[in-house]
N, C-alpha and C positions, 0 to 999 in steps of 0.2 A: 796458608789456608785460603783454598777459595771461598767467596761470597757470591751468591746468584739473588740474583731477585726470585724470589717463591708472588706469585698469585695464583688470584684462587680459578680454578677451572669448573667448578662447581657451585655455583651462589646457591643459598640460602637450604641450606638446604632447610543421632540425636533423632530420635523420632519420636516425634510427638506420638505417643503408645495410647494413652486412657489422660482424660481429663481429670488433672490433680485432685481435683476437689469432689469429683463421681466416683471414677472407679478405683481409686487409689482403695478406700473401705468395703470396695464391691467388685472383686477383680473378675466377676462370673459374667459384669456386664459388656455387652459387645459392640463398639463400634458398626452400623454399616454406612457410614461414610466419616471420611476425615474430620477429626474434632477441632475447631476454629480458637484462634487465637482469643484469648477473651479479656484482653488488657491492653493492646492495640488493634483498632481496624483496620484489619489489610483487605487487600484484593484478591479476588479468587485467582488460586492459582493451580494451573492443572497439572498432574503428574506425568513424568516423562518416563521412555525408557521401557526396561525388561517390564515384563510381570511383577517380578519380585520387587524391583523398586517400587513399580505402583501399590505394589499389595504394604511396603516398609510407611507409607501414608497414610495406614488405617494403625498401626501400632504393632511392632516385633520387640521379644526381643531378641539379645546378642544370644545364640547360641552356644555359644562357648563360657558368658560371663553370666548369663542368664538376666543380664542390665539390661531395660531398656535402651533405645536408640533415638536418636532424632531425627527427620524426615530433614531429606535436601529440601524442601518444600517451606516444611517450618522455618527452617535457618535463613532461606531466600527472602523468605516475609519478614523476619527480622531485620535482614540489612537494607529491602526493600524502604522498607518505615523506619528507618535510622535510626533505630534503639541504641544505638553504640553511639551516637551525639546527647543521649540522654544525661542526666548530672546523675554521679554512682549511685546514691539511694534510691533512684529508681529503676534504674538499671537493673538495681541487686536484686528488684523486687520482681522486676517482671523474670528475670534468668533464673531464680530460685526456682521455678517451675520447671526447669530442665536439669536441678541442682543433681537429680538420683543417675542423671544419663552420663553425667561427668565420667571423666577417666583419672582416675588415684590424685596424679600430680595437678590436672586440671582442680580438682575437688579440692586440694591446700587450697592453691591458689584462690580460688574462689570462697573462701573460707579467711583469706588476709584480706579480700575487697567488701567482705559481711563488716568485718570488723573496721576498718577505712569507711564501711558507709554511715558508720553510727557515732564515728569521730566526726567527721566531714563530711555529710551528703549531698553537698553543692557544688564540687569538684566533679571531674568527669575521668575515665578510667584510665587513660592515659599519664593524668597528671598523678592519680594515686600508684601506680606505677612507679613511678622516676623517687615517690618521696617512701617509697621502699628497697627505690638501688642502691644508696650507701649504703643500706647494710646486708642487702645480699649477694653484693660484688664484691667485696673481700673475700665471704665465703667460697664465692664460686673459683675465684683466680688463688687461694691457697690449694686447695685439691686440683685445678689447672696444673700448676706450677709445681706441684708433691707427683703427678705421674710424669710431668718433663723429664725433672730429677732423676725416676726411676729409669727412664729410657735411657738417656744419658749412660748412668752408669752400668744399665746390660751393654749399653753399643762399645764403653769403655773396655771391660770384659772381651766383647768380640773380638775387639780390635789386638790387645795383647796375645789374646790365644789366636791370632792371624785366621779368625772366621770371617774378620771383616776389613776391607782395603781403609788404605787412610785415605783413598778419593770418596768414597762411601760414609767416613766415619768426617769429614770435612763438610760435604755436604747434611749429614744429619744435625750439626749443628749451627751451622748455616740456619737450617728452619727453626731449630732453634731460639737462636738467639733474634729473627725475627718475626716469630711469634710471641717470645716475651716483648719485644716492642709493640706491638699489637696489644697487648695485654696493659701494657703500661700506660694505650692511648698516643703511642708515637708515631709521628709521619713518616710515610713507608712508601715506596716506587713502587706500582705492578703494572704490567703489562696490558694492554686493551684487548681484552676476547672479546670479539664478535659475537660466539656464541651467547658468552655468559649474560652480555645483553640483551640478546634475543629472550633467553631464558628468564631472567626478570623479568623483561614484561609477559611474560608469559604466566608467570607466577602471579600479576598483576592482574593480568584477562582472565582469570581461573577467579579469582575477588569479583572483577567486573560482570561476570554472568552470572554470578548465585543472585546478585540485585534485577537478574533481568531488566536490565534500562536499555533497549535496542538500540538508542543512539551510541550510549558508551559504546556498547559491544561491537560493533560495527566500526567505531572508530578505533578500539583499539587493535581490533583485527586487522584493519589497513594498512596501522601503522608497523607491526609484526609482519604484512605480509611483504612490504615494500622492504623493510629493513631486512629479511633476508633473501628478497634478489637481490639489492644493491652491495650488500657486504660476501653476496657467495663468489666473488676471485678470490680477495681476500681468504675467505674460509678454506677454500681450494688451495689458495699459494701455502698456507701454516700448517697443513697437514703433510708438508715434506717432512718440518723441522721435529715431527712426531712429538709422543708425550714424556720424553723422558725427562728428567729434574735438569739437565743442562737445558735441552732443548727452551726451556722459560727465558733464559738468556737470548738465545738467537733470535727469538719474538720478539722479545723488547728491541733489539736491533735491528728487525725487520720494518717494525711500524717506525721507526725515526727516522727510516730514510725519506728524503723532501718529499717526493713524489705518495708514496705511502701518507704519509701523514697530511698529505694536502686534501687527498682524495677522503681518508676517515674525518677530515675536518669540513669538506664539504658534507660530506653524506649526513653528519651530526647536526649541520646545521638546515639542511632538508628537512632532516625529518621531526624536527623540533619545530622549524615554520608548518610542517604537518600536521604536527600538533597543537600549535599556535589556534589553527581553523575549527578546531572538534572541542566538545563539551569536557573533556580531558583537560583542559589549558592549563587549569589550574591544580590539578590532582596532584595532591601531597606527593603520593609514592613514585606515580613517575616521575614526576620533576626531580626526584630525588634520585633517581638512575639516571636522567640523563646529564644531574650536573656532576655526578662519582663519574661516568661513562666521558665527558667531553675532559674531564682532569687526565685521565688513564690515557686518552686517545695523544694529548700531547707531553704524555709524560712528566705530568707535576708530581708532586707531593700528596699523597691522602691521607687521612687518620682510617683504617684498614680495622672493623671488630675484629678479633679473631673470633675462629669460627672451627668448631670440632670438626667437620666433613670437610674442609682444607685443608688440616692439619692431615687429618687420617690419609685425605689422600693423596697428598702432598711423601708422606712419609712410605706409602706404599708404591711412591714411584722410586725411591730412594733404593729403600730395602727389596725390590727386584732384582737387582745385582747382585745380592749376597747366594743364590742360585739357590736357598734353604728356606722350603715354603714350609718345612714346620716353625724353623728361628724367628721367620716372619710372620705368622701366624700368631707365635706367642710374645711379639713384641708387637702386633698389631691389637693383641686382646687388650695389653696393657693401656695402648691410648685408647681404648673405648671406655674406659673406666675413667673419660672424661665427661664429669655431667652431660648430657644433653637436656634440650627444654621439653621433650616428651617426659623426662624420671624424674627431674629434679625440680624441683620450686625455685629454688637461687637462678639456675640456669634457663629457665623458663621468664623470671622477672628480668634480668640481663637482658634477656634476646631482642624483648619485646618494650620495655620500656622506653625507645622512642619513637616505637610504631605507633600508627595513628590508632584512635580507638576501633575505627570498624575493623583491621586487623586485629586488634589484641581480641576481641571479642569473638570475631571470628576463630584463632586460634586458642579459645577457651574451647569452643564449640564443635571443630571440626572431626576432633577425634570420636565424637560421640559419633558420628553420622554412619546411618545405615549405606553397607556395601555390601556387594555379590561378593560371596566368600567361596571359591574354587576348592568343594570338599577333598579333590584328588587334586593336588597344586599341580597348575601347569606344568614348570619346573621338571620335576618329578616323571615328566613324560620324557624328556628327553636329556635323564641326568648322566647318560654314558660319553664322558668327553672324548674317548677316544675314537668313536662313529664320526665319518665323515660329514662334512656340511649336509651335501647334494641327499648323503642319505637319510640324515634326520629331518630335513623336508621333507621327502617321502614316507618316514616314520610318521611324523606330526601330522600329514596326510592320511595319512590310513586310519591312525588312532581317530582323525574328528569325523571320519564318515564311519565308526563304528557306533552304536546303539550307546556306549560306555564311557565315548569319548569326556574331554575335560569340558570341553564346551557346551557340552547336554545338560540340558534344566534340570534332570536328575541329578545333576556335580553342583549344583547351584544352595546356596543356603547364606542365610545373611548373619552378619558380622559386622561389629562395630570397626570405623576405618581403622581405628590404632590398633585393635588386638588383629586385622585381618593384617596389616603389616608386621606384627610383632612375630607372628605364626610363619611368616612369608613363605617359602616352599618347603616348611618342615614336614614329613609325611604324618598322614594323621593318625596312625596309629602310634606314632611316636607322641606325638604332640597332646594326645588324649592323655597316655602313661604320666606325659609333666601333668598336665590340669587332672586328676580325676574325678574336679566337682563337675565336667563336661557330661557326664551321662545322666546327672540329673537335669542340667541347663537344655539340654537337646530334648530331654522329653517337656522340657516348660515352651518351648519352641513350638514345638510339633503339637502340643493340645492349643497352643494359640491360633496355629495354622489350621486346626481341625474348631474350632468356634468360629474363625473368619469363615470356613468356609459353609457352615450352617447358616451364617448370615448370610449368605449371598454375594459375600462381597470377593468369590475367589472369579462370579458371571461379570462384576464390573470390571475386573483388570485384566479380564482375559488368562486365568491360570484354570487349569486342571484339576478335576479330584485325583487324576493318577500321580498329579506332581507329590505330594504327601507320602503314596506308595513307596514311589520311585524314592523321593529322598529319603527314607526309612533304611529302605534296601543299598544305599549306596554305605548310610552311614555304616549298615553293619557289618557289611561287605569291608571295607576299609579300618575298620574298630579295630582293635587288636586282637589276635587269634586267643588269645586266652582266657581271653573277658571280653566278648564284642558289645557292642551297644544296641540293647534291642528294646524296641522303643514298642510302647503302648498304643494301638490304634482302635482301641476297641470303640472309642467314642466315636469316632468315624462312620462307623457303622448305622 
């Protein structure tokens, strides 16, 4: 039986509406401008972007959950004023105020740090984390380890009934048995991507901009922009060896030759004395990429989380082979019925438990955050695979210089980020048939958008009375033929 080294090619993978204590009892009253934090003093800070985002700063809500949202702005002033350095009870007090914007699994969670602030309020969120991972890392790694099992024994099946080669059926265990090492907390070999590093810190620059601090941001854009001229031969020479599940072997024998591994060992120490010079030096998170990234680069040993989107797609390079995209389809549904920390509370405390606090907090918070919600998903414009490239650019062209296209403020309506990714290009009259409490939520939507705009405040962001119309007529347009959704505008009026 072959062994390959498996790495991963993929790492890792809220608006402030009404003032809790105004209009929460009085929801008729109207913001015309942004309601101010009132438990820390932050600094003004001015709204970016679409209309819609400007307008997501006076308060929306989710159209689809009918949940308020949280403002990128809000969240910005939070990590801005380092609420997430706070000791949890006070933490818990100032975040209770965003407690209604939460998303389901957010909202447990947030609901074990209530209960951890009234044991211990002196602690900070990070540490109340770690002393809730004993016990919900067993949980999480027995339903891990119960869908392994069930793979396993369909690929066993295949293999007998000759649906699946023993090279295919060697390597799916393979990832196997070094994902249970993973699991078990074992020292594991992976290869050094380029990319994947680039990608962390990029996951890293996306944290360092919501705080707005121009020096980070500046600095860690440098250090991103240098690190991929200098690593792009490299990137160029490893897309011979393509993505297949062998191809992770030939990488790893790529970077070990001297010459390779001199040049990744200089580069790593360049850009670390780069680092060395900016207000970064000491930043928990990178420091913590580039010492997992300098082990990878000379091929040590790592303790490797596992991680469900490595495994998935680690498994999906696998199962290509077997030429049978419904067998894989119904063995890929299988491993998604591996918790993620968006569904689960176990896998949510795992993930995050030795992130720092301004990530955990951030990642309580993020899924609340108002986003542009593509009522006709892009996707959906161009889902005929079998159209050429050349001509679906020309398709994609013509659809965004029509009046209807996806890109029109008419396609535009906001959406909390986690339910606008959960939705991803489902068409929406399918998507409406799952939710049907959506027809009440879009008219809670649309009479918010019709009081914002009484106030005035649709002349301070720059949006339209037509956009109202317009998004009315799209929703009903796209609703389902049988029951469209026709929304009320007589206030309007």
């Amino acid at each position: 039986m072959r062994i390959f080294q498996i790495v991963a090619n993929r790492f890792y993978n809220l608006n402030q509406v009404q003032h809790p204590n105004k209009t929460a009892s009085n929801p008729s009253i109207i913001m015309t401008k942004p309601i101010p934090y009132d438990t820390v003093s932050f600094t003004s800070s001015r709204a970016s972007g679409t209309p819609l985002r400007r307008l997501a700063e006076y308060g929306m809500q989710d159209m689809y959950t009918g949940k308020r949202m949280l403002s990128h702005g809000m969240l910005s002033k939070l990590l801005k004023n380092n609420v997430y350095e706070f000791n949890i009870g006070k933490l818990v007090s100032i975040l209770s105020k965003y407690e209604d914007t939460l998303q389901d699994t957010e909202l447990k969670v947030f609901g074990l740090l209530k209960k951890k602030s009234k044991q211990n309020p002196h602690i900070k969120i990070d540490q109340a984390l770690k002393q809730m991972y004993s016990e919900h890392e067993p949980k999480l790694i027995t339903v891990q380890r119960s869908v392994m099992y069930d793979i396993i024994l369909k690929a066993s099946e295949l293999l007998k009934e000759g649906r699946m080669t023993q090279l295919s059926f060697d390597d799916l265990m393979s990832l196997i048995r070094y994902s249970n090492k993973k699991l078990e907390k074992g020292v594991t070999t992976a290869h050094f991507s380029e990319k994947e590093f680039i990608y962390r810190l990029q996951q890293v620059a996306k944290q360092i901009k919501l705080k707005k601090h121009h020096a980070e941001n500046v600095a860690i854009s440098k250090i991103i922009r240098v690190a991929r001229t200098m690593f792009a031969p490299q990137i160029a020479e490893k897309r011979k060896f393509g993505r297949s599940f062998e191809a992770k072997k030939l990488k790893m024998e790529y970077q070990m030759q001297p010459e390779i591994l001199a040049r990744n060992t200089q580069i790593m120490k360049h850009l670390r004395n780069l680092l060395e010079q900016t207000p970064l030096r000491n930043h928990k998170d990178i420091l913590n990429i580039f010492n997992v990234t300098d082990a990878k680069v000379c091929g040590s040993p790592t303790v490797e989380p596992f991680k469900r989107s490595e495994f998935i797609y680690d498994l999906k390079t696998i199962l290509k082979s077997l030429n049978d995209s419904e067998l894989e389809a119904e063995i890929i549904a299988k491993a998604r019925e591996i918790p993620q920390a968006t569904e689960d509370v176990s896998a949510f405390i795992v993930k995050y438990a030795d992130d720092t606090p301004e990530r955990i907090v951030t990642s309580l918070l993020k899924g609340s955050l108002a986003s542009i919600e593509h009522i006709d998903p892009r996707v959906q414009q161009v889902k005929d695979n079998n159209i050429h490239v050349k001509k679906k650019k020309k398709h994609r062209k013509k659809k965004n210089s029509a009046s209807g296209n996806r890109n029109h403020l008419k396609n535009y309506g906001l959406a909390s980020a986690y339910i606008n990714s959960l939705r991803s290009n489902m068409p929406f009259d399918e998507w409406v048939r799952r939710h049907p409490m959506i027809y009440k939520n879009c008219q809670k939507s649309v009479d918010r958008l019709i009081e914002l705009y009484h106030a005035g405040v649709f002349d301070v962001v720059g949006l339209e009375k037509e956009y109202i119309y317009n998004f009315a007529e799209q929703v009903k347009k796209l609703s389902p033929k049988e029951k469209p959704i026709i929304l009320d505008l007589s206030k309007l009026n």
